[in-house]
C-alpha positions as CSV (number, residue, x, y, z in Angstrom):
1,X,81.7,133.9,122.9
2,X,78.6,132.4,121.5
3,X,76.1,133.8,119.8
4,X,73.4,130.9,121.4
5,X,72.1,131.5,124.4
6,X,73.6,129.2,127.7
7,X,70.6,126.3,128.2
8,X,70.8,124.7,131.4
9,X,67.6,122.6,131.4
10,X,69.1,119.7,129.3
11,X,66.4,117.9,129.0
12,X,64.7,120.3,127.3
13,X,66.6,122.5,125.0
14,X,65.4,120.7,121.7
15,X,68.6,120.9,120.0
16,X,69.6,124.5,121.1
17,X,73.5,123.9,119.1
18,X,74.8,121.2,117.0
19,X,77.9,118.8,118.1
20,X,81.1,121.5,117.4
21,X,84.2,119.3,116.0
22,X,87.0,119.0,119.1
23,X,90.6,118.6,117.7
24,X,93.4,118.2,120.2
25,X,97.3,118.8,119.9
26,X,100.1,119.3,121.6
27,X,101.0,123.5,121.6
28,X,99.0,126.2,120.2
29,X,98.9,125.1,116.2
30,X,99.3,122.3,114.2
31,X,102.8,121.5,113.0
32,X,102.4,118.4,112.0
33,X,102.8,116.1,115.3
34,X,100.0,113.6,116.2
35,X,96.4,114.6,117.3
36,X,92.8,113.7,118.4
37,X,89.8,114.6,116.0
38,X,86.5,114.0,117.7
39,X,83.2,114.8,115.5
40,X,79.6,113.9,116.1
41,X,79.9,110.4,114.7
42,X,83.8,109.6,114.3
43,X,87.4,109.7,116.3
44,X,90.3,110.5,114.7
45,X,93.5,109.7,116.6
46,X,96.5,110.6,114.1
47,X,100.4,109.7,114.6
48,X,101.3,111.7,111.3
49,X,99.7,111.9,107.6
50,X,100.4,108.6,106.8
51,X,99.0,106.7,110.3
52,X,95.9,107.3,111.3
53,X,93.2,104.9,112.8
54,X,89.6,106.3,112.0
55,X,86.4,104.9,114.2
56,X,83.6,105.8,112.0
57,X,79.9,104.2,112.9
58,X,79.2,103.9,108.6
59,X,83.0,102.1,107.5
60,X,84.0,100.8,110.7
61,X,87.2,101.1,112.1
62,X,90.1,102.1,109.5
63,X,94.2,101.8,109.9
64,X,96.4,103.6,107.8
65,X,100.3,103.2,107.9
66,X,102.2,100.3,109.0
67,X,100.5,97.6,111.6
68,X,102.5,95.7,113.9
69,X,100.3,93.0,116.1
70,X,101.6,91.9,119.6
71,X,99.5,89.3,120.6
72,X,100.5,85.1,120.0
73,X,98.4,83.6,116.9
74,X,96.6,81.7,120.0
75,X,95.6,85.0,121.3
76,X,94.0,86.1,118.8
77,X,90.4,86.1,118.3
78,X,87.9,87.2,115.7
79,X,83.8,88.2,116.3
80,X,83.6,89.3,119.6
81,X,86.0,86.0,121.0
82,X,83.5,83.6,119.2
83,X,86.4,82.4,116.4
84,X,89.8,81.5,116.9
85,X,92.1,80.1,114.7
86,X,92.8,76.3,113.9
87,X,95.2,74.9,116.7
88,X,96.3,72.4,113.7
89,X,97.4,75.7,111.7
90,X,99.3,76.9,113.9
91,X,101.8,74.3,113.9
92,X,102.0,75.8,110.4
93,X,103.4,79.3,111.5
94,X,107.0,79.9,112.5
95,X,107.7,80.8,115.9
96,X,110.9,82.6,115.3
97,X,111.2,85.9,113.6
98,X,111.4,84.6,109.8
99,X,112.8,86.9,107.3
100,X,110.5,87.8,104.2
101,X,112.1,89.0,101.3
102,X,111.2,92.3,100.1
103,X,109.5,91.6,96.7
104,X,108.7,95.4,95.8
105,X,111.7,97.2,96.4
């Protein structure tokens, strides 16, 4: 239980509690599988450690781990829809799975 007193009037509780953290998993503790962070000011959806996307209002939005894309180059769209890419460079790009060499091993 808390130790602050229930407010139902909303409209005026002048900031009777702050924001609490939420975290959400899958079973009773954390072990490791993926989760939900939700703060005052940022989500934190988490596959593992290593891939995490982070919405926070002062960096943005942040990826972490690999990133695969499943839209056509002609789908895709930058500034709210307002640019597009070059229909003469996208002759450029293959449009069968190329192989890339692995140059760090």
């Amino acid at each position: 239980m808390s130790s602050q007193p229930l407010v139902y009037d909303l409209e005026n509780q002048d900031d009777a509690y702050e924001l609490q953290p939420k975290s959400l998993c899958a079973g009773d503790s954390y072990q490791g599988q993926p989760s939900v962070a939700v703060t005052e000011d940022e989500i934190i959806p988490a596959g593992d450690s290593n891939n995490v996307i982070r919405v926070d209002p002062d960096f943005g939005v942040l990826l972490s781990g690999k990133l695969s894309l499943s839209a056509m180059p002609q789908q895709a769209s930058f500034g709210s829809g307002y640019y597009r890419l070059n229909p003469w460079l996208l002759t450029c790009l293959p449009t069968t799975p190329t192989p890339i060499p692995d140059a760090f091993p």
